[in-house]
Structure formats: C-alpha cells, structure tokens
N, CA, C and O atoms as a printed pandas DataFrame, in Angstrom:
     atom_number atom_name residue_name chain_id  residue_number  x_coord  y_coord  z_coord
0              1         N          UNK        A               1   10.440  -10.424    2.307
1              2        CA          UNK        A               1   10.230   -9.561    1.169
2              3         C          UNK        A               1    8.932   -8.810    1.372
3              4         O          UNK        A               1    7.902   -9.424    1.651
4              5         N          UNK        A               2    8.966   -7.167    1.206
5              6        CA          UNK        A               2    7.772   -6.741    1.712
6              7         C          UNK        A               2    7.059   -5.894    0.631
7              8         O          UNK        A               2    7.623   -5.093   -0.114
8              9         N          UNK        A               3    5.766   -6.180    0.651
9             10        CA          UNK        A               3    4.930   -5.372   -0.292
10            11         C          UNK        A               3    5.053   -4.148   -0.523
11            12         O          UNK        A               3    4.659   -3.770   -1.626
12            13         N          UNK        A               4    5.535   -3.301    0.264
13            14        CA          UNK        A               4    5.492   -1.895    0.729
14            15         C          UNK        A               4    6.769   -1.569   -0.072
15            16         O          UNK        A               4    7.642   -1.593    0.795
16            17         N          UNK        A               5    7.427   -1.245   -1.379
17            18        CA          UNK        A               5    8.479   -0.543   -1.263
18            19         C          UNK        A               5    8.115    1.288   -1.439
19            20         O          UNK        A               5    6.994    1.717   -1.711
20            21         N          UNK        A               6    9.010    1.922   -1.272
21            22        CA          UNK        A               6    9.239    3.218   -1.145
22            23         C          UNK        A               6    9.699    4.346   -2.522
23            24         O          UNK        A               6    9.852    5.565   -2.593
24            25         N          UNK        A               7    9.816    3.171   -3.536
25            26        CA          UNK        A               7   10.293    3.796   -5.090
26            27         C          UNK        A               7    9.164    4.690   -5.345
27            28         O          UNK        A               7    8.073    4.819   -4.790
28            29         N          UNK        A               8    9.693    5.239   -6.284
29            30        CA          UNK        A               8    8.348    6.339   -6.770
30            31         C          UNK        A               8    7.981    5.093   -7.620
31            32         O          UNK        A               8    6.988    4.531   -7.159
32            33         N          UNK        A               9    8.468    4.523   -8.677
33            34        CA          UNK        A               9    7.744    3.733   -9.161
34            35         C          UNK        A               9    6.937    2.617   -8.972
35            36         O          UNK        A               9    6.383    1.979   -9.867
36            37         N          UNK        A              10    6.882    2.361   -7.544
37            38        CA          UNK        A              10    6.208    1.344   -6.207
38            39         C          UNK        A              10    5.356    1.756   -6.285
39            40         O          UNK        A              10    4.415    1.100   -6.729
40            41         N          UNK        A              11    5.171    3.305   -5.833
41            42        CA          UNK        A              11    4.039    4.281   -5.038
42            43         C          UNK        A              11    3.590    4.175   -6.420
43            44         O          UNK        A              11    2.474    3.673   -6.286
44            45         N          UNK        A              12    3.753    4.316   -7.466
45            46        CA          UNK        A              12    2.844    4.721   -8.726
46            47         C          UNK        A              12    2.556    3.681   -9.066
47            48         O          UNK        A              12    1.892    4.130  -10.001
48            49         N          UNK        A              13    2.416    2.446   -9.191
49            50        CA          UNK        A              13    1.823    1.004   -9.326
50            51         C          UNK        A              13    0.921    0.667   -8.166
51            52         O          UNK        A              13    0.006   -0.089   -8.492
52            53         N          UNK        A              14    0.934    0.977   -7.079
53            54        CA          UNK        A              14   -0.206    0.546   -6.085
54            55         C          UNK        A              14   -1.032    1.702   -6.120
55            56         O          UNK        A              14   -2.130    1.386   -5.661
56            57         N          UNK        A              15   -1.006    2.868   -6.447
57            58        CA          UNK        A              15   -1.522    3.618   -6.873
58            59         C          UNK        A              15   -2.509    3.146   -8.092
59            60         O          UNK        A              15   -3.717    3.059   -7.866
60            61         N          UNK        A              16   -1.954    2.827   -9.445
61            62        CA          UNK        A              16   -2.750    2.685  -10.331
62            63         C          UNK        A              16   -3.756    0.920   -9.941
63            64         O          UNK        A              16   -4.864    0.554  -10.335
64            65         N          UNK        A              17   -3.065    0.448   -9.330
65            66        CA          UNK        A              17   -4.048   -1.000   -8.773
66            67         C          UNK        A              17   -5.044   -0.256   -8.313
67            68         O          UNK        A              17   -6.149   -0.397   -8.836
68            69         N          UNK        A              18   -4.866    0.672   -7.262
69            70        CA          UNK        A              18   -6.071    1.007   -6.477
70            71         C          UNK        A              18   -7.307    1.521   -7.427
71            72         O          UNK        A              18   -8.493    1.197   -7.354
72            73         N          UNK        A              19   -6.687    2.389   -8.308
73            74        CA          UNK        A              19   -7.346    3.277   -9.665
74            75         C          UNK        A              19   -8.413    1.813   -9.885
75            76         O          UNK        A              19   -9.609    1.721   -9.612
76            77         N          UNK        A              20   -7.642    0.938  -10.372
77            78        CA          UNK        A              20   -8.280   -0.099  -11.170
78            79         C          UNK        A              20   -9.698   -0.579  -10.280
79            80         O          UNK        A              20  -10.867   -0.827  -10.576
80            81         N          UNK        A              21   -9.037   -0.561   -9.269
81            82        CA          UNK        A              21  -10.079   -1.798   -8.545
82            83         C          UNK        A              21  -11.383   -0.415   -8.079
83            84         O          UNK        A              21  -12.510   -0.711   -7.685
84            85         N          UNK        A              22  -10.929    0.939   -8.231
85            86        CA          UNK        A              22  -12.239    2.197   -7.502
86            87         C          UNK        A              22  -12.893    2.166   -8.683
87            88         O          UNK        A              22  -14.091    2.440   -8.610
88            89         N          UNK        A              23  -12.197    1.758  -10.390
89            90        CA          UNK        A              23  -13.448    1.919  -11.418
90            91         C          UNK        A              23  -14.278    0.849  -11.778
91            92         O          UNK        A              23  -15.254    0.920  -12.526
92            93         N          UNK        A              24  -13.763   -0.330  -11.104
93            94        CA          UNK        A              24  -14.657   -0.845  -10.872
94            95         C          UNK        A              24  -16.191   -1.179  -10.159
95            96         O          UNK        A              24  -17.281   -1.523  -10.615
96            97         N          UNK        A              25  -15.525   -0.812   -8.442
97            98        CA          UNK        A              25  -16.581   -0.672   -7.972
98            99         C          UNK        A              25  -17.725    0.564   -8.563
99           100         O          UNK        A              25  -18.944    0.551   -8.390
100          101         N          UNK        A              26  -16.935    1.575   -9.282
101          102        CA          UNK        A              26  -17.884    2.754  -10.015
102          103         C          UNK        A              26  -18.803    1.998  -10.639
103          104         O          UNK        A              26  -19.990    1.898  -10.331
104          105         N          UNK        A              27  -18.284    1.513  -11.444
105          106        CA          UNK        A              27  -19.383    0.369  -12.808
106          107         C          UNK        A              27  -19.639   -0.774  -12.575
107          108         O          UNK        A              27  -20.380   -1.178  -13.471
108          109         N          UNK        A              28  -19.374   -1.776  -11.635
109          110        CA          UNK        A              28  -19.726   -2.950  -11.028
110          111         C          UNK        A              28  -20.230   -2.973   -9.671
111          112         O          UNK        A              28  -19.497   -2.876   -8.687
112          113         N          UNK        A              29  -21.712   -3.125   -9.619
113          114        CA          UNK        A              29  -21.949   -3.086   -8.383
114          115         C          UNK        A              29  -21.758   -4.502   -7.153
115          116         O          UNK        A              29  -22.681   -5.239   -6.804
116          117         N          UNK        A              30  -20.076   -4.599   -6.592
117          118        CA          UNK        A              30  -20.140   -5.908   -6.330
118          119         C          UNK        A              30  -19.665   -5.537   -4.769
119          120         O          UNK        A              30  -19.445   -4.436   -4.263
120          121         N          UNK        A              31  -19.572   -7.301   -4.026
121          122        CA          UNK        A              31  -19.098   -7.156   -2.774
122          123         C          UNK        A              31  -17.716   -7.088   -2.481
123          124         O          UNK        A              31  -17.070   -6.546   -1.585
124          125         N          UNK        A              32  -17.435   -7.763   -3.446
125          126        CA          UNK        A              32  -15.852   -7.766   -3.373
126          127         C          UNK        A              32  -15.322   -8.347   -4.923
127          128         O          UNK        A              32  -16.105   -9.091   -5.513
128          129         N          UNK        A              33  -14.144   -8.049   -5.511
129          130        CA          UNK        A              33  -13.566   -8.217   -6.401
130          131         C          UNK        A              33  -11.791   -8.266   -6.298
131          132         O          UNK        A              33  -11.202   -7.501   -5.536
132          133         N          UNK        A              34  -11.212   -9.051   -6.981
133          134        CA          UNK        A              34  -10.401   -9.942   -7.260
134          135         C          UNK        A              34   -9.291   -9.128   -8.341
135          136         O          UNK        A              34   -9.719   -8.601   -9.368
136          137         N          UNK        A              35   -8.024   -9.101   -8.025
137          138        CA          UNK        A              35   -7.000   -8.919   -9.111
138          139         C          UNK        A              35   -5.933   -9.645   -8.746
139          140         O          UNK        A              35   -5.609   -9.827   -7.572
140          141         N          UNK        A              36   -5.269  -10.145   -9.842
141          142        CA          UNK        A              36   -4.278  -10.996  -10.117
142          143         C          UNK        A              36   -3.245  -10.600  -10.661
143          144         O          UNK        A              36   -3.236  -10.754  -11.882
144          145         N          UNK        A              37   -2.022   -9.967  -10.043
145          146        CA          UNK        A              37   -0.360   -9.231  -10.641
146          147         C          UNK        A              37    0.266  -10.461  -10.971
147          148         O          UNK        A              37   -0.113  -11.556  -10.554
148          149         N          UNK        A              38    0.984  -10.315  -11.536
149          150        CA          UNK        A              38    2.498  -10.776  -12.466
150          151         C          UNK        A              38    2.986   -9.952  -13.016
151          152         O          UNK        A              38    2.730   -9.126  -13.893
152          153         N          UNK        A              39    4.150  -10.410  -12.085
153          154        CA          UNK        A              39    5.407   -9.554  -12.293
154          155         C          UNK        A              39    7.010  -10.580  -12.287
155          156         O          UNK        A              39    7.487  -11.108  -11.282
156          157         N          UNK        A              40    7.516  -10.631  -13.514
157          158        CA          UNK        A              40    8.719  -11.449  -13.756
158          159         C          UNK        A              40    7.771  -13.264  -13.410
159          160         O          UNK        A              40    6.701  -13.806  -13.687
160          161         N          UNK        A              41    8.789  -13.504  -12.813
161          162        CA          UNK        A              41    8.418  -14.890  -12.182
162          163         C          UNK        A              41    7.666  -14.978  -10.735
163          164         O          UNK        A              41    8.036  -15.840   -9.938
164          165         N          UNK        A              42    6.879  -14.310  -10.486
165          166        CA          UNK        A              42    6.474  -13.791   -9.156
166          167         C          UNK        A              42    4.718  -13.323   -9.362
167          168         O          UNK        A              42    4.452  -12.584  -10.310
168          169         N          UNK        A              43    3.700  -13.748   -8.525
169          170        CA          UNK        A              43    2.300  -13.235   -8.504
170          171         C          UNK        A              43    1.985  -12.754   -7.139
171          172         O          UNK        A              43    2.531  -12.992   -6.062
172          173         N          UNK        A              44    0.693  -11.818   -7.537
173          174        CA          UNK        A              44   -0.083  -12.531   -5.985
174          175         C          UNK        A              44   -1.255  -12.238   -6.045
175          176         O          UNK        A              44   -1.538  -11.706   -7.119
176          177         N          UNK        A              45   -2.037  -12.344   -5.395
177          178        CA          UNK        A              45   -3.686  -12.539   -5.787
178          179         C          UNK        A              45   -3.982  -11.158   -4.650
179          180         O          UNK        A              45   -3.017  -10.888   -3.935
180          181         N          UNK        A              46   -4.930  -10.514   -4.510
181          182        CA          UNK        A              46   -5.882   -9.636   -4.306
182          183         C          UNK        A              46   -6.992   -9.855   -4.272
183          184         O          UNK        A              46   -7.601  -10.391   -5.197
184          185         N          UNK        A              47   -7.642   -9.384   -2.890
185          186        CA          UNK        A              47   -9.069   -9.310   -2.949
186          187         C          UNK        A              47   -9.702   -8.222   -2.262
187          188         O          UNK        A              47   -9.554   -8.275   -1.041
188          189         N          UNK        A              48  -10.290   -7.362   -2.646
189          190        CA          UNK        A              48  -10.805   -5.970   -2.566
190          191         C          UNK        A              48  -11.925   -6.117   -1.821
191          192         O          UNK        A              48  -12.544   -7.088   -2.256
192          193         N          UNK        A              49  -12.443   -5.649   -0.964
193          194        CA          UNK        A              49  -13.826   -5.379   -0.070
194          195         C          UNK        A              49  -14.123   -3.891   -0.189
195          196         O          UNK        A              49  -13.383   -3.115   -0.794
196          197         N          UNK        A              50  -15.343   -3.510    0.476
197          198        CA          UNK        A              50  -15.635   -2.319    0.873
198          199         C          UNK        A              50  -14.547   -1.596    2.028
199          200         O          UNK        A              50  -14.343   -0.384    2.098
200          201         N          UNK        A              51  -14.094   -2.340    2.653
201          202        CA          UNK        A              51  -13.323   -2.192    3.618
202          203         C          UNK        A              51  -11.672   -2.087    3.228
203          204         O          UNK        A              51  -10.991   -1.444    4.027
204          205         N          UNK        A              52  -11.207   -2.487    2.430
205          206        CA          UNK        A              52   -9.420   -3.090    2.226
206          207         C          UNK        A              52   -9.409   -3.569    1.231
207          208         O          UNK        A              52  -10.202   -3.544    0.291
208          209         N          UNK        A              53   -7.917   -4.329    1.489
209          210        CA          UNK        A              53   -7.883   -5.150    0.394
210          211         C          UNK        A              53   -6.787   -6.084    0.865
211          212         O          UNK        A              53   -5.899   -5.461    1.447
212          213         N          UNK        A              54   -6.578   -7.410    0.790
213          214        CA          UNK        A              54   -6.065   -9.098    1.387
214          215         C          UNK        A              54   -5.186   -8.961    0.051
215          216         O          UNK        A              54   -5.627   -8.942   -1.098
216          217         N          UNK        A              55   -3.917   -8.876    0.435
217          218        CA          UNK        A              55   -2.872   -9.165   -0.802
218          219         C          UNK        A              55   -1.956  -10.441   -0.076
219          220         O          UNK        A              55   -1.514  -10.437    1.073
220          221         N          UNK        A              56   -1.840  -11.333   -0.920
221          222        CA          UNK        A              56   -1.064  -12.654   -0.750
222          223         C          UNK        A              56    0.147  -12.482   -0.300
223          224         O          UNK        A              56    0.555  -11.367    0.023
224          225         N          UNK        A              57    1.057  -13.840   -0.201
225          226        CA          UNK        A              57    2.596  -13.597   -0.252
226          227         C          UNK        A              57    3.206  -13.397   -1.267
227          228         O          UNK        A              57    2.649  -14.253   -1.954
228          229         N          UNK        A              58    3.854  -12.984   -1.864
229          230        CA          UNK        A              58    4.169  -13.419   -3.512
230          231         C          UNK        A              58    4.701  -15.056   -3.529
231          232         O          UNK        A              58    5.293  -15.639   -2.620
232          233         N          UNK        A              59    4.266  -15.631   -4.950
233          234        CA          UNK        A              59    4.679  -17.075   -5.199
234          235         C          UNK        A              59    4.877  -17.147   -6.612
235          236         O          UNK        A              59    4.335  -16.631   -7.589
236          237         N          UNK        A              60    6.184  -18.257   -6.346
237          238        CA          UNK        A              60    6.522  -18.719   -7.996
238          239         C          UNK        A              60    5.325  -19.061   -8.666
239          240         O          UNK        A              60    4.739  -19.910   -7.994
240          241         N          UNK        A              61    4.825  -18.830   -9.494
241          242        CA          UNK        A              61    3.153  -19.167  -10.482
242          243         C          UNK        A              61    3.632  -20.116  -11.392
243          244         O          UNK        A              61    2.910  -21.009  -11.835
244          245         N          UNK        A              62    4.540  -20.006  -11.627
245          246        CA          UNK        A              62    5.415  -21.520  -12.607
246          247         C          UNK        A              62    5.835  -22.486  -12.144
247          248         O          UNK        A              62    5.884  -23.515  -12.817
248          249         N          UNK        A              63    6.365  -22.434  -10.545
249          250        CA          UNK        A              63    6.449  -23.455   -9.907
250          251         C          UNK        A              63    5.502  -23.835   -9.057
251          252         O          UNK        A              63    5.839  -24.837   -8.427
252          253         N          UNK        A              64    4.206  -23.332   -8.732
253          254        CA          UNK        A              64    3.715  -23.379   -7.699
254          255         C          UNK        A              64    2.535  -23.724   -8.347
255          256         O          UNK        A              64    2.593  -23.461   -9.548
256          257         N          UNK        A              65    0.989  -24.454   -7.816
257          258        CA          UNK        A              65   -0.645  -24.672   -7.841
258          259         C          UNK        A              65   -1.607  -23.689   -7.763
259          260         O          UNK        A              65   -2.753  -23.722   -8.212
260          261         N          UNK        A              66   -0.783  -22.399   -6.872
261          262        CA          UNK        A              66   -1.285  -21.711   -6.581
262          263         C          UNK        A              66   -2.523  -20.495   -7.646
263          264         O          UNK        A              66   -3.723  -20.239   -7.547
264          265         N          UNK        A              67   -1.680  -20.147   -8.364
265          266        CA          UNK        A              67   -2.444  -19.293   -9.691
266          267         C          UNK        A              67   -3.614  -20.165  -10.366
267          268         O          UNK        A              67   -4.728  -19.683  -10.570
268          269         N          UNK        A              68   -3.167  -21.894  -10.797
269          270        CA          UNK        A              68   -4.427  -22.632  -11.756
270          271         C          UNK        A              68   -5.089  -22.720  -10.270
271          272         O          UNK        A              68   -6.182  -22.165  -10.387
272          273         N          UNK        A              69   -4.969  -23.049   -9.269
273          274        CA          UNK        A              69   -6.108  -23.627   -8.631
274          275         C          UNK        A              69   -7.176  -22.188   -8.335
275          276         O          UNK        A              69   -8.393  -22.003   -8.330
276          277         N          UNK        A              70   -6.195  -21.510   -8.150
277          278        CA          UNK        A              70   -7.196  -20.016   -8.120
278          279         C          UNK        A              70   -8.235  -19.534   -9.021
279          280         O          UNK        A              70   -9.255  -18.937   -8.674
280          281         N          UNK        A              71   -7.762  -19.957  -10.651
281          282        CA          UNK        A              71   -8.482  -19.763  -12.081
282          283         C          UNK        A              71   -9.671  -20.437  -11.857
283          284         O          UNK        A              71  -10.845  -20.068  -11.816
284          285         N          UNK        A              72   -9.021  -21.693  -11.695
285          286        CA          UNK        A              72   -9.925  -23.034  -11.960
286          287         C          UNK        A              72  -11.239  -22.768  -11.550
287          288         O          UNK        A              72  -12.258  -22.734  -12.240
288          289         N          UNK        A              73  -11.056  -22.532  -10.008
289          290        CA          UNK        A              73  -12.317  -22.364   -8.758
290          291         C          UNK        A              73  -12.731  -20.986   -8.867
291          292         O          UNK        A              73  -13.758  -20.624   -8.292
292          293         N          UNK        A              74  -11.919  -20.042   -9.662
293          294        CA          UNK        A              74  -12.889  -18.772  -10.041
294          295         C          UNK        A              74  -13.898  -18.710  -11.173
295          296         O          UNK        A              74  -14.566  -17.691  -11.350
C-alpha cells in the first residue's frame, strides 16, 4: 500500500500537510516537528526536518501500541 496516490484529492491533502508543517516552522522556531494523521482505522506518524520528512507505514491505531506509545514518550 503506497503513500503516493495520484487522486487530485491525494495531491490536495499532502499538499495541505505540507502547508501545515511550513506554518509552523514560520512561527516555531524548531529542529524538527511531528504530525500525527488518522484516517478511518489507519495512522501514521510524521516527522519533519529541515531537510524532509520520515512518514511511517500506516498501522491499525486500535489494534496496534503504536499511536499510545508514541503520545506517551512525546
């Protein structure tokens, strides 16, 4: 299953993520910052650098540790 789809409505959601995470760095002066999607039964975590950005696999968040252990330790 791949991150990348080709919908216009794909392209316009990684689009507005990106939005999110550039007004941040505008008003937060940080090294890196963190976003967290859900979507249906499905997440994945994000982490933004100066450089990119590290997007997960997607995972069940209802069946899985993955999302609380992420909260927890953030």
């Amino acid at each position: 299953y791949s991150l990348e789809r080709s919908t216009d409505k794909a392209i316009q959601a990684r689009s507005q993520l990106v939005d999110y995470a550039n007004f941040q760095w505008e008003y937060q002066h940080r090294a890196f910052l963190f976003q967290v999607i859900i979507f249906k039964n499905y997440a994945r975590l994000l982490r933004y650098d100066r450089s990119g950005v590290i997007v997960s696999a997607r995972f069940k968040y209802q069946e899985t540790p993955y999302l609380a252990q992420f909260l927890s330790r953030f």
